[in-house]
LUMKE-244410 format. One record per residue (C-alpha): z, y, x. Coordinates in steps of 0.2 Angstrom, whole numbers, plus 5000, padded with zeros to 4 digits. Last residue first. Layout:
% residues N
ZYX ...
***
This chain:
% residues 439
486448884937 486648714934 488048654945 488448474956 490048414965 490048284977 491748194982 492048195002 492248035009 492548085026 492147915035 490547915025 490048085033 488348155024 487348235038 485648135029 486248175011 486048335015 484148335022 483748205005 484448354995 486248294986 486248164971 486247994982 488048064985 488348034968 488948154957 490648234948 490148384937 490348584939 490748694926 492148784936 493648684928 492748534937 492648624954 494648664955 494948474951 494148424965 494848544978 495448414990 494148304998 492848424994 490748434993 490048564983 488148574975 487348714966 485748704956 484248814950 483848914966 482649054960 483149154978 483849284965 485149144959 485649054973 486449244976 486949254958 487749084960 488649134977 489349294969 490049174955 490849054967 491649204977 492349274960 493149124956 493849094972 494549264972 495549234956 497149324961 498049144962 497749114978 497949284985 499749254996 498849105005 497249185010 495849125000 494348975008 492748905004 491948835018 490348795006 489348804990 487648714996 486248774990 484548694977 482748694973 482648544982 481148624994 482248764995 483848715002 485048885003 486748875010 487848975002 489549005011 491349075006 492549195013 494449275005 495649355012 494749465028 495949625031 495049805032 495849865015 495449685006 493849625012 493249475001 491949375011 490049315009 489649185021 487549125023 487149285036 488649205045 487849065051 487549075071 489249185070 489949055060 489348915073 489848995087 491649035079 491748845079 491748745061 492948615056 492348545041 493748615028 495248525019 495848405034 497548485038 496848575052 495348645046 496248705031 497248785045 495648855054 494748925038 495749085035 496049135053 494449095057 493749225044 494549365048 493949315067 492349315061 492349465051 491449585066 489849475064 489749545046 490049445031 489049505016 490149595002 491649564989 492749724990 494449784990 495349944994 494550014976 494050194981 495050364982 496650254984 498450234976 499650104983 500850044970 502349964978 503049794986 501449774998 500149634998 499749635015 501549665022 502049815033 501749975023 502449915010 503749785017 504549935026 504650065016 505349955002 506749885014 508049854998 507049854981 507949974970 507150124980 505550114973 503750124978 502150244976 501050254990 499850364993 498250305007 496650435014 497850615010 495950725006 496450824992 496050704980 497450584987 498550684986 498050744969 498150564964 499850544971 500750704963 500050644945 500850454952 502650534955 502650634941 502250484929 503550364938 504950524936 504450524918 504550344915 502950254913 502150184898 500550234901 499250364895 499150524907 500050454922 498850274919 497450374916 497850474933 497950284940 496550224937 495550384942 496550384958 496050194961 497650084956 498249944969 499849834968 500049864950 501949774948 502049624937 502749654918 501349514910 500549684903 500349764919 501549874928 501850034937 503250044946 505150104941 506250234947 504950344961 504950354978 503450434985 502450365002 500950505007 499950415020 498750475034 499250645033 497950795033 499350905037 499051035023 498650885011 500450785015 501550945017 500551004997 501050814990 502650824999 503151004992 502450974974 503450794973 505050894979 504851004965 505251174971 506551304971 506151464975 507251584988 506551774989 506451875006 504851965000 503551875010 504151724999 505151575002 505051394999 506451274994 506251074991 506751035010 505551005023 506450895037 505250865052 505550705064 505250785081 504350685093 503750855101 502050825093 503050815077 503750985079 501951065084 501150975066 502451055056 502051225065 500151205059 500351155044 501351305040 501351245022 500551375007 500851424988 502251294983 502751294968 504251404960 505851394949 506551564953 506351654935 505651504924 505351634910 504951534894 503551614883 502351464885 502551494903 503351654910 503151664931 502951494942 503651604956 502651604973 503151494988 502951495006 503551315014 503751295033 505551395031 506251285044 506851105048 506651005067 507750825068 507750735086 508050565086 509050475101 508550285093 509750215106 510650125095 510150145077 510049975072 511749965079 512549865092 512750015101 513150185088 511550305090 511850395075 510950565075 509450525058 511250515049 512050675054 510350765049 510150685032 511850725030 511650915034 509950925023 510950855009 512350995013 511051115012 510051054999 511551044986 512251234990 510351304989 510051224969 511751274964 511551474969 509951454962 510751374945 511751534945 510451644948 509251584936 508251414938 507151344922 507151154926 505351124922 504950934910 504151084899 505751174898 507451134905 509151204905 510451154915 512451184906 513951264918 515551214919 515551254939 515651074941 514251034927 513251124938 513651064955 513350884948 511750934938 510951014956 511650854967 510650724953 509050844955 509250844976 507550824983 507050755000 505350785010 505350695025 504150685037 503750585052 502450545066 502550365068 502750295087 503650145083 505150205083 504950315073 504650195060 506150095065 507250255062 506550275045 507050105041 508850135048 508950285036 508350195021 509550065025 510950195024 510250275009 510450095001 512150055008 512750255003 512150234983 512250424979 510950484994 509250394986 509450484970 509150664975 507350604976 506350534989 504450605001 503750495014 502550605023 501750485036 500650545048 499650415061 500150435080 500450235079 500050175063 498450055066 499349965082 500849925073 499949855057 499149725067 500749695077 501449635060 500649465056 501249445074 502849465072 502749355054 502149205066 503649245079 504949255066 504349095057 504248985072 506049065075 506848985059 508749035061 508249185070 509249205087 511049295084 511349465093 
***
């Protein structure tokens, strides 16, 4: 196997990821794909591969596939027509016999693939183990608005309790879009209802759903993070395909039934799995009970958050430098942004009474936020701070950030402006700019 061609990169990006690695392991993933991700095979192969990686990695698996495209072809083969109502297929016998032919061989081919073990493959030695069953009992949707939806069903209960024996044993579980009844019937089931239902039952850490397209804003970038009320307003009201909108309705009652994260990606981006659940700022729409991100006091526990933020502005002469003695000494004066348990944004006030003033300090935004406007919001949680102490000015000093501190309202000052005690530490060699505020 070739080296990387930037190995400084590979090994910092490594252990960016060791984080995540530590947090997933024995964690519940029910990752749950259309009929869509088998028709493109170098897509469904990666899929595979990335699914072997999780498993890897000691992730409790699984998957819930659906076959929608494999349904219409074995229809239309047979010369016969689908028929739908109310965004349901309505299934009768022929469809039935359709809809059982397409998850079998599906479930086959997921199966074959899940056993490579080829050397020199990313599947080498991967020696998974596949368990499938009738873990799903289902009840008829019955006559709806006059339409009888014959053996089109939803799910009425998982065997939680089986699924949760398989992946003790290491299994990766299969749960196909079919559930049974105590009378020996077959039901075909969306395979949105079965993973949202798998993912409740087993009280999974992450529900992950494929979907066609993302949710986006107005400028056409992705919504990275949507609370479940956002995004069941978003479901109901936005412009989102149909296969997007069931997705997310499945996601936010996943959510509300107790799943802690859902994710909603695509399967146009290559590795989508991976780089979601791996990268901070993720390549789908993650779906929470509670915003993931929040501006709050600094807490001894943040410091090495925060370190890593401030050390390479440190380095290239942007910040004071400051040692973790000091900010754990000081860290009742830093404020930080906390994005789902990672530190990416912090910032200092430091009050100086008898001038009536504080300094705004050690401001400092992970790379990839930049332009998310956290500066901004640390600046204005530090004014309302200075504010409630009855402060009535701000003062900034920078080598760097100039520019940044006019466009907030501040003005360019002498040093002879800042608090006699300031002015005292002032370093000439530095020649930081001074920056004042009114508040």
């Amino acid at each position: 196997m070739a080296a990387p061609q930037h190995p400084e990169a590979f090994v910092r990006w490594l252990r960016q990821v060791t984080p995540y690695v530590h947090a997933f392991r024995g964690r519940t993933f029910v990752v749950g794909f259309g009929g869509e991700m088998f028709a493109e095979r170098a897509r469904f192969a990666s899929f595979i591969h990335d699914v072997n990686l999780l498993a890897a990695l000691g992730i409790r698996l699984v998957l819930v596939p659906g076959a929608r495209p494999q349904i219409e072809a074995e229809l239309k083969a047979k010369g016969l027509r689908s028929r739908y109502a109310q965004g349901l297929r309505i299934t009768d016998d022929a469809a039935l016999m359709a809809v059982k032919h397409a998850a079998g061989v599906l479930r086959v081919e997921l199966e074959a693939q899940l056993s490579q073990g080829l050397p020199g493959s990313p599947m080498a030695g991967a020696q998974i183990r596949v368990a499938s069953g009738n873990f799903i009992t289902a009840r008829p949707i019955g006559v709806l608005k006059g339409t009888d939806f014959q053996y089109t069903g939803t799910v009425r209960k998982v065997d939680a309790e089986e699924i949760a024996r398989r992946l003790d044993a290491g299994e990766v579980v299969l749960v196909p879009h079919l559930g049974y009844s105590p009378t020996g019937e077959v039901f075909n089931l969306a395979w949105e209802d079965v993973a949202e239902n798998v993912a409740v039952s087993l009280k999974a850490d992450k529900l992950l759903l494929y979907a066609d397209r993302l949710p986006t804003n107005r400028k056409g970038e992705v919504l990275g993070e949507l609370t479940a009320r956002e995004a069941e307003t978003l479901a109901k009201k936005g412009p989102l395909t149909p296969q997007s909108a069931r997705a997310i309705e499945h996601a936010v009652r996943a959510v509300g039934g107790g799943v802690a994260r859902a994710h909603v990606i695509t399967r146009s981006v290559r590795g989508a799995l991976l780089l979601e659940l791996f990268t901070r700022t993720g390549v789908g729409t993650m779906i929470t009970a509670d915003a993931v991100e929040k501006l709050r006091p600094a807490r001894i526990e943040d410091v090495r958050g925060m370190l890593e933020l401030i050390e390479p502005l440190e380095a290239d002469g942007t910040l004071v430098k400051r040692s973790r003695e000091l900010l754990e000494a000081e860290i009742g004066n830093f404020l930080v942004v906390d994005h789902d348990g990672t530190i990416v944004g912090c910032a200092a006030l430091y009050p100086v009474p008898e001038d009536k003033s504080a300094e705004f300090a050690c401001l400092a935004v992970a790379g990839e936020y930049r332009d998310a406007g956290y500066g901004e919001r640390l600046l204005k949680a530090c004014e309302e701070r200075a504010k409630a102490l009855r402060l009535r000015r701000l003062f900034a000093l920078t080598t760097r950030a100039a520019h940044w501190f006019l466009e907030q309202g501040f003005r360019a000052a002498a040093v002879s402006a800042l608090p006699q005690r300031r002015q005292a530490l002032y370093n000439w060699r530095r020649g930081s700019k001074v920056f004042l505020k009114r508040i």
